[in-house]
N, C-alpha and C positions, 0 to 999 in steps of 0.2 A: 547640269551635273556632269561631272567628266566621270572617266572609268579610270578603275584602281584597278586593275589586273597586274598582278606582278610579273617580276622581270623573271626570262628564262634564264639560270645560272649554266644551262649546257645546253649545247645544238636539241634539235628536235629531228629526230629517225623517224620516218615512217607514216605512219597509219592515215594515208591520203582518201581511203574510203569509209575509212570512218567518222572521218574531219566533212566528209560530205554528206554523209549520211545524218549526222547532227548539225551537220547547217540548217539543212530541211527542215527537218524535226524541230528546230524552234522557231519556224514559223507556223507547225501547225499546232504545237502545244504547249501550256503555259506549267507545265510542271515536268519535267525530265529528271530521271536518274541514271545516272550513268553508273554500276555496278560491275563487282568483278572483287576478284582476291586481290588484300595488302603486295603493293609492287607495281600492279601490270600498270598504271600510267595512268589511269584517271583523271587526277590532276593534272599532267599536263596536256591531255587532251581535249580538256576542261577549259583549261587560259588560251590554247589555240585557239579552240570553238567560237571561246567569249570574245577573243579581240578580232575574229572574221567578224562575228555577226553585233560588234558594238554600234556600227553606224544605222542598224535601224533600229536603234533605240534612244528616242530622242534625249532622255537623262541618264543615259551611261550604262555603265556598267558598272553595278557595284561587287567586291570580291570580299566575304565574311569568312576566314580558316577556323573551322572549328579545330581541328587539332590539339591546339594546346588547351581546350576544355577541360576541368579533368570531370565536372557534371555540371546539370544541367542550369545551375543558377546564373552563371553568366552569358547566357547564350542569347540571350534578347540584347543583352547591352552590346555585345559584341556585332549584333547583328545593324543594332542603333550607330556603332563607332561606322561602320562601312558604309551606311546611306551617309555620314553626316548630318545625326540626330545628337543635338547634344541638349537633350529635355530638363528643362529647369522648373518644370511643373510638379506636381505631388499627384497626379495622376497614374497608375498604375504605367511599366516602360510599353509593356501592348498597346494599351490604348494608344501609348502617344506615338507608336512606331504604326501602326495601323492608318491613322489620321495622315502623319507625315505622308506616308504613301500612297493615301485614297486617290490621289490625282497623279503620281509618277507612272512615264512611262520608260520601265529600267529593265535591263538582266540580275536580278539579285543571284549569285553564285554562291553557294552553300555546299563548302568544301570538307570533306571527312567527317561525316553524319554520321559513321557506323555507333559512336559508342552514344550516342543521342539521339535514337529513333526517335523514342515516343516525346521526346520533348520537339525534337523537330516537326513530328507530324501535327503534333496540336499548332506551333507556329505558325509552320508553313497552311494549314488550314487558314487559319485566321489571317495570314495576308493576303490569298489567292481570293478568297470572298470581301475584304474591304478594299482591296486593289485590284480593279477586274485589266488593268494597263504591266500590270508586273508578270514579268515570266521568271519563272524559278528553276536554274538548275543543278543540283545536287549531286555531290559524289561521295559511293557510300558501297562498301562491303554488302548493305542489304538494304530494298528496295523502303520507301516511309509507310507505303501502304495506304497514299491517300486516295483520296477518289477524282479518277482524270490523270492521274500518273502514268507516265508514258517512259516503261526501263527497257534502258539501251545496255545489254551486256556488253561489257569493254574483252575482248579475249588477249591472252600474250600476242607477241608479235609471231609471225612465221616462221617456222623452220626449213620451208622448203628451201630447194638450191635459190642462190643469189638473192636471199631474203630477207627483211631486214633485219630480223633477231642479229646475224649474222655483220650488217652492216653497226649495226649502234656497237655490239662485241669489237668491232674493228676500230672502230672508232674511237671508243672510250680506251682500250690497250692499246691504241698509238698514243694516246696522251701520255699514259701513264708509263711507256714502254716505247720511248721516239727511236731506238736502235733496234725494235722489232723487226724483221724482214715479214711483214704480215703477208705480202704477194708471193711468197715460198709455199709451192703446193705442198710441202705436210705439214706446215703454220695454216694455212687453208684447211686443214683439212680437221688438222686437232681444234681451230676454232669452231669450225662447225657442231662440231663431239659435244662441246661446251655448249653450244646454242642448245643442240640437240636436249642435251641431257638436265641444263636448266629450263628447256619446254618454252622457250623463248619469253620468259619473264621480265621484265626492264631492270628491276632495282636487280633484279637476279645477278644480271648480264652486269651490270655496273660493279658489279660488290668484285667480281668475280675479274673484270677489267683492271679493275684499280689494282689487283694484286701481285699484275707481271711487272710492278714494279720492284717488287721483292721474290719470286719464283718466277722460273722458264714457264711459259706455258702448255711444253710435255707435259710437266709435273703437277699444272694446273688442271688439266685436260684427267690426267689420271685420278686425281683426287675429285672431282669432282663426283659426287653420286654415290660415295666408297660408304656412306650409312652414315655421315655425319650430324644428322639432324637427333641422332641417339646426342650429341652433346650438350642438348636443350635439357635435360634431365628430369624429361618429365614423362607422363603416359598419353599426353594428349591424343586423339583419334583426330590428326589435320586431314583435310580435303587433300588430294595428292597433290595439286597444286601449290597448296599454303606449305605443304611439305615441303617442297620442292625449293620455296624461299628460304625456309625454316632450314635446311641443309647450305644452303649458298651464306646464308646468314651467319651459322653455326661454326663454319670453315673456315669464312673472314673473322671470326671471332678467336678460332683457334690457333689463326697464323699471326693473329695481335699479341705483340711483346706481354708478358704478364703483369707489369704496371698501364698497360693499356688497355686489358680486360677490365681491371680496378676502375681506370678511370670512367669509360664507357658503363657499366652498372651506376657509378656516383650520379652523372650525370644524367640518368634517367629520371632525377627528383628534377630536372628542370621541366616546365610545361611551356615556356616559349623559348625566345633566342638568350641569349646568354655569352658574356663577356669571360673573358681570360680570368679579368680580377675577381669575378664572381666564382668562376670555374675552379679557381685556384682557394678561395676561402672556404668555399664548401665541402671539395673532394680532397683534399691536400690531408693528407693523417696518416700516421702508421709508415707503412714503405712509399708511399704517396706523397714527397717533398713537393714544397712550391714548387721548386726547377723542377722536378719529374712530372707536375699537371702541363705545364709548357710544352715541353719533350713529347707528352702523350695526346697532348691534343691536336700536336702536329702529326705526329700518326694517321691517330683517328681520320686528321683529315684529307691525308696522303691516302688513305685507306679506302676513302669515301663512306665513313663513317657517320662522320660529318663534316657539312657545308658550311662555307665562309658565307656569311650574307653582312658585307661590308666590314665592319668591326666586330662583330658577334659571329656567332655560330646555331648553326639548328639541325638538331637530328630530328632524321626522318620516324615516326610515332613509330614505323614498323619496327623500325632500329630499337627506339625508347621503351617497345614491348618487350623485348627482349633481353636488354639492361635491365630493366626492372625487375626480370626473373632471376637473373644472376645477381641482383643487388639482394633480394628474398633469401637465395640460397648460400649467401654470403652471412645472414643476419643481421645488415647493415639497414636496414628499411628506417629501425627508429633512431638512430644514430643521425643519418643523414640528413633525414627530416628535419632532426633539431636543429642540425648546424646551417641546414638551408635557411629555417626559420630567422636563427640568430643572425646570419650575415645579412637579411634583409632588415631587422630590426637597427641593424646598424648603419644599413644605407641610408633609414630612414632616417637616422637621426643626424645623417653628416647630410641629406636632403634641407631638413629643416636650419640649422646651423649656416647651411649654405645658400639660406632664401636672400638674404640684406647682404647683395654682394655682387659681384658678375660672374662670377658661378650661376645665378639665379636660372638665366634662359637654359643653361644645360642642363639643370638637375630637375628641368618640367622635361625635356627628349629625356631623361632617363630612367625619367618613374614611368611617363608613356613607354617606352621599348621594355622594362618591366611589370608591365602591367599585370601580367596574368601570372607572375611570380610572387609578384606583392599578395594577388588573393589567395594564393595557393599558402603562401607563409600564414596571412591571417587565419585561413581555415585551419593548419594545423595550430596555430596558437589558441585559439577559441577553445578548444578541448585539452590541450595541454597546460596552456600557461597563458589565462584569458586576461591578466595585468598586463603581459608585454603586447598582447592583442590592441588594449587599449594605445597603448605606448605607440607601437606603427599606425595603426587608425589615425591617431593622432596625428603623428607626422607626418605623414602624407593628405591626409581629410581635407587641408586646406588646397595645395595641388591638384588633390581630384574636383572638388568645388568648384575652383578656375577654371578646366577646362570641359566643365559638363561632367563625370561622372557622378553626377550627386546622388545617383540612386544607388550605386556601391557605394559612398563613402556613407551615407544614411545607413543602410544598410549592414553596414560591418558594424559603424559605431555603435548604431542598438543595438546588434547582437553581441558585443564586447561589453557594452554599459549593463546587460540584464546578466552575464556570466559573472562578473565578479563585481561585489557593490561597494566594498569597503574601501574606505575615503584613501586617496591618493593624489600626488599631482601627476599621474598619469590618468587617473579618472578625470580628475579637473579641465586635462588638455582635450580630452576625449570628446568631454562636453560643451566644452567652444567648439571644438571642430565640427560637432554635431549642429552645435547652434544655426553657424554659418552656411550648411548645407540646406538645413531647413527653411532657413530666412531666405538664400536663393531660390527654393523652391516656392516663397509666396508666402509661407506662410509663420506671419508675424508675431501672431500673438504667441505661439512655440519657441519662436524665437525668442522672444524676450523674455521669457519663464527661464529656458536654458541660461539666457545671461544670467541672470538673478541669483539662480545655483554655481554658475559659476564663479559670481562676484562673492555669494556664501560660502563654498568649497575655497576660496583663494586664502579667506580669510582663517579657516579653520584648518586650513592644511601646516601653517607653518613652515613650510618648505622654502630653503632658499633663496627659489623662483617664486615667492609668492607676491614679490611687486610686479615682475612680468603678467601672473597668473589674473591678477587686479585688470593691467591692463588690458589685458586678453579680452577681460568681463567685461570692460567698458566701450571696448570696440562695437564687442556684437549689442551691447543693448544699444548704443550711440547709433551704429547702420541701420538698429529695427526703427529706432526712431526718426532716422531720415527718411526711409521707405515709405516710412508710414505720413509723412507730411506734418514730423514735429520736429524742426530747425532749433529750436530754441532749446524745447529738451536734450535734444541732440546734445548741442554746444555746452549744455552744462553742463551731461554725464564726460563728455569728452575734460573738459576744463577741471573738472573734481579730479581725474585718473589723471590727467597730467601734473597736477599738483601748478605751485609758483615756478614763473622764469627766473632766471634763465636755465631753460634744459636742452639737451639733446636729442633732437628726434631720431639719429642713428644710432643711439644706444642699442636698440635691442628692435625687430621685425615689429614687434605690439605697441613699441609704442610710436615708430615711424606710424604704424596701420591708424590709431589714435589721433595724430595731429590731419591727418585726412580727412576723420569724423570730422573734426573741429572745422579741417577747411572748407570743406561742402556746408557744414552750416552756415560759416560766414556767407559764401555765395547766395544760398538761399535765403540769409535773413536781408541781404542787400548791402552787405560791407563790403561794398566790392574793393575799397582801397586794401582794405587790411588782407585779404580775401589774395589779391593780385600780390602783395606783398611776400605773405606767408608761401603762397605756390611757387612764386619764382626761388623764393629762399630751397625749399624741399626739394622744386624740381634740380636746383644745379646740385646740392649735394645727392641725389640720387644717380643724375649723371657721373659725376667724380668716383661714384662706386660702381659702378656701371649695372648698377638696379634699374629693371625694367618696367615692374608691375606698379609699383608705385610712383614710377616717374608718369607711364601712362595718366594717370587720373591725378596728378598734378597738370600735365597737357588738357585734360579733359576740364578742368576747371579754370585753363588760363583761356581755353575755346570759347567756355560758357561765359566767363568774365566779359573777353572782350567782344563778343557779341552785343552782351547789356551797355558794354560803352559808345555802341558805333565804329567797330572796328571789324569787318567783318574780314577783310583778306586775312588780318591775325588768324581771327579765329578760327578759319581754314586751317591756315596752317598748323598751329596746335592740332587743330584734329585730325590732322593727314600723319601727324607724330605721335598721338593718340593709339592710330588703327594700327602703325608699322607696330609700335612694341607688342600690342596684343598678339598681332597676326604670329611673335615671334613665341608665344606664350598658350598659341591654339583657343584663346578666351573668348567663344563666342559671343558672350553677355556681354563683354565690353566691347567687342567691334561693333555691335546693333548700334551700343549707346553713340558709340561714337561717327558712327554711319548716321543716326538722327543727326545727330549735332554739325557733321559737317555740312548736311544735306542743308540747314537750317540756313549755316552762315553763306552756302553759295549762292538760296535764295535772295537773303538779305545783300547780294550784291547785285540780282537783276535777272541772273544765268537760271531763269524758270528752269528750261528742257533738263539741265545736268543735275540741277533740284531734285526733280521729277526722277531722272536715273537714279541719283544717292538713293532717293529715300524708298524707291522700291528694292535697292541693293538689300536696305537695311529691313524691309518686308519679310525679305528672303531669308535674314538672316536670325531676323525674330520668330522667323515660323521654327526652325530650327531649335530654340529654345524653350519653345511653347507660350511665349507670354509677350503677344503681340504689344511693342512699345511700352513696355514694363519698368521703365525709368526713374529716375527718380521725378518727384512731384514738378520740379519746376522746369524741366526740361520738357514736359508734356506741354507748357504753357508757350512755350517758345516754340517747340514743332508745328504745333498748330495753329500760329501768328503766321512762322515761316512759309509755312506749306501753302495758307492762303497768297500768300504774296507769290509765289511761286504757279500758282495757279492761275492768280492775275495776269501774271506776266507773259504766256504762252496761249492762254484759253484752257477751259478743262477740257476739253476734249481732247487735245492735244497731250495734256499732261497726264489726264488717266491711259492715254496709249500708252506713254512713255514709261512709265511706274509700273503698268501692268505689264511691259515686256522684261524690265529690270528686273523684278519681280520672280520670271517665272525660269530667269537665267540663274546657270551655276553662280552660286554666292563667291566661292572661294576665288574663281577667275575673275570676276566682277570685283571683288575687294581690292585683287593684287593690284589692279590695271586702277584704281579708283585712288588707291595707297601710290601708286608709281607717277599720279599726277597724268596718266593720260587722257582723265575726262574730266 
């Protein structure tokens, strides 16, 4: 397992004895907090820590941001996204986050706890007793409170002479101020003023850096400390401390142009990173033009308001606390909300619109990079307006399904399908999508009931799309019945939904998905001619459009084809084309299938040992899912033909060493190298 520590977007000042002090410390304790007031660096004293001491820990480093939380429902899954659990079981996500880890030995990092103690503490419980190899540590305004916790106060930086408050202040106002004469003893002398009087804070000194971009630093130095945290507007009783931010924060707010005040409030309804073009549909209204979201988010970022992270942008929660007070005081809360809501409802559906196409690969990075917007959208629909709830669920359900989130899109869908009951083809979608989630998760017979309604709902809807809606129903009952090892039903319900040729399979997403059904049953029933026919036809027109997901599992059935013919280098190949599209689409249920399957065909050419590597690759990757070799029916019958042959060919002893090291290596590095043909 490798580490995911993110990257440092600014140098790193300072704190060389605290960075040792917490080397230490997690060698001698399995649960650390590092605490301290919003600002002073926890986090990045946290990703330095984690990337000194990654090397003894044999499975990485994993890094989980809570921040963009807004409670505590998504916090297991978030925590499942960072090991790389992508659970397709119907098992509670605990359980199967608990299991996944009973045997790793990792740094789980669990960043910005504060506003999710008590959900953390119970977590964090439950993984330190079913993972006695996992160390945990946490960064958090206030301690979890579990038992064996070991809190390391983080304090600002120093203010003494030649200190480094002093240093990062220099630092970050040469970037921002490259004509500064900073070495001019009364610039030394007013920056120190500043150190002094922000108490050597980080985000403090930053806010405060960024501003001699626009003000001398006399004027900055004077203003400093003048009472400006009264512009918070409120009576709070802060720690002097948290003051002390709450004034630095206050004053970079007040030196922000006043369509930049507007936009930084708008933009505190975001809960992760967030694009221009999102930036711009949401907070755009009133004095707030397009062109003016542009202009000000250039600001903001000139400002250090907020941070460029590649193509998006993300402010800092302490920032997003404080926007959100002025979005309050402004009256804007429900306003925004809606618009926020709406503009994701509409992603969702240029998401969907844009699956049968080569858009496809980008708009699965872009519902992942809005992940936690998307939930945040649903939860305010569920209470507002639980039809359009249904509508995004929908839209995206399939996408989250693909890549493992089936326990939010289960999740949202029944809570959308029990808010509002009354017949719709938004309901309808709701309910396939629902279907599909649950039938990845195992379980069939739900599966097929949901088709059933939804083949009833298509019918009684009237809508439009209610040929789509048909096909939709015949996909998922046609998948329960391949799952389930009935081929021939399969191929009927398929064949009923397609109606007489000649048709088009790229007409529409459902019914490309439909001719699929049909061609895995051929496979399975033994028509391999017609079987090889149809896939080659699907697979080049999905190339032509440059579709992914469905080209894979046309590869995945020319693999399995010619495997049954005595074609085994084929069928490698196919499944080396198989794993690349998924890998591009994050689908770990299709890389396993397809890691079996190629494992299968290297057998069937003689290559035991690299057999033996595949098919523990694909161990690894099915442990991930929870449903060890969960394939369809007759892909079981081949693996374990192959496997024996593969066993022959080296000795089992040989081969169980080699599986079992495959096995217990990083999946995701193991895939690329196995996809890139170098074993």
């Amino acid at each position: 397992m490798t580490s995911d520590i993110p990257d440092e977007s600014t140098s790193f000042v300072g704190r060389r004895a605290e960075l040792r002090q917490l080397y230490s410390e997690l060698t001698q304790h399995r649960l650390i907090t590092l605490t301290g007031p919003g600002g002073v660096g926890k986090t990045r004293i946290a990703m330095r820590a984690a990337r000194a001491a990654a090397p003894r820990f044999p499975d990485g480093v994993r890094w989980t941001p809570l921040w963009p939380l807004r409670g505590e429902q998504l916090l297991v899954a978030a925590v499942c996204d960072a090991v790389g659990l992508a659970d397709h079981s119907a098992r509670t996500p605990v359980a199967a986050l608990c299991e996944w880890l009973a045997d790793k030995r990792l740094l789980l990092v669990l960043d910005s706890c504060e506003h999710l103690v008590a959900a953390c503490r119970d977590l964090v419980g439950d993984l330190l007793t079913a993972a006695p190899a996992v160390t945990v540590l946490v960064t958090s305004r206030q301690p979890l409170d579990v038992v064996g916790e070991w809190i390391t106060e983080i304090d600002p930086l120093p203010c003494t002479e030649d200190n480094d408050a002093l240093a990062l202040f220099t630092e970050r106002a040469g970037a921002a101020a490259p004509h500064l004469r900073l070495g001019d003893p009364a610039n030394v002398r007013a920056a120190a003023e500043i150190c002094r009087r922000l108490e050597g804070i980080p985000l403090a000194l930053e806010l405060a850096g960024a501003q001699l971009a626009h003000s001398p630093l006399d004027r900055v130095a004077e203003r400093i400390g003048s009472g400006l945290d009264a512009l918070d507007g409120t009576e709070t009783a802060w720690t002097p401390r948290h003051r002390t931010l709450r004034t630095a924060i206050g004053w970079s707010h007040e030196l922000c142009e006043p369509l930049e005040r507007l936009l930084w409030a708008r933009l505190s309804v975001f809960r992760g990173t967030f694009d221009a073009e999102s930036a711009g549909a949401v907070c755009a209204g009133g004095p707030l033009t397009g062109d003016g979201v542009r202009a000000a988010l250039a600001g903001l970022a000139t400002k250090s308001v907020i941070h460029r992270e590649g193509t998006r942008f993300r402010m800092l929660d302490t920032l997003r606390e404080y926007g959100r007070m002025w979005l309050a005081e402004l009256g804007e809360e429900a306003g925004v909300a809606d618009r926020h809501a709406a503009h994701f409802v509409g992603f969702g559906r240029r998401a969907e619109l844009g699956w049968l196409g080569p858009q496809q690969v980008g708009w699965y990075g872009r519902i992942a990079d809005a992940h936690v917007d998307l939930c945040t959208a649903l939860d305010h629909l569920l209470h507002a307006a639980p039809e359009r709830a249904q509508e995004l669920g929908a839209a995206i359900g399939f996408f989250w399904s693909c890549c493992g989130h089936l326990h939010e899109a289960r999740d949202y869908l029944e809570r959308a399908l029990a808010a509002h009951d009354a017949p719709s083809p938004a309901r309808t979608r709701a309910l396939w999508a629902l279907g599909v989630a649950v039938l990845l998760q195992g379980d069939l017979d739900t599966a097929e009931t949901l088709g059933r309604r939804c083949a009833r709902a298509a019918r009684e809807d009237g809508a439009p799309d209610g040929a789509d809606a048909t096909l939709a129903a015949g996909y998922l009952i046609g998948l329960t019945h391949l799952m389930a090892g009935r081929p021939l039903t399969a191929y009927t319900v398929a064949e009923q939904v397609l109606g007489p040729p000649p048709d088009d399979p790229f007409a529409s997403a459902a019914r490309l998905r439909c001719h699929l059904v049909r061609l895995f049953a051929l496979t399975a029933l033994g028509r391999l001619a017609e079987a090889r026919a149809e896939a080659t036809a699907l697979r080049h027109g999905c190339e032509v459009r440059g579709e992914h997901w469905s080209r894979s599992y046309t590869d995945y059935q020319l693999a399995l084809i010619s495997l049954y013919q005595g074609r085994p280098e084929e069928s490698a190949r196919h499944a080396r084309a198989m794993l690349a599209a998924k890998q591009h689409i994050g689908d770990n249920f299709g890389i396993a299938l397809g890691l079996d399957l190629l494992a299968a065909a290297v057998a069937a050419q003689g290559d035991g040992a690299t057999a033996a590597l595949v098919y523990g690759a694909g161990q690894a990757v099915w442990r991930t899912v929870g449903h060890p070799q969960r394939g369809t029916p007759e892909l079981r019958a081949v693996r374990e033909e192959c496997e024996q042959r593969a066993r022959a060919a080296i000795g089992d002893e040989e081969y169980t060493a080699v599986f079992r090291r495959a096995a217990e290596q990083c999946p995701e590095a193991l895939v690329a190298r196995i996809v890139a043909g170098e074993l």
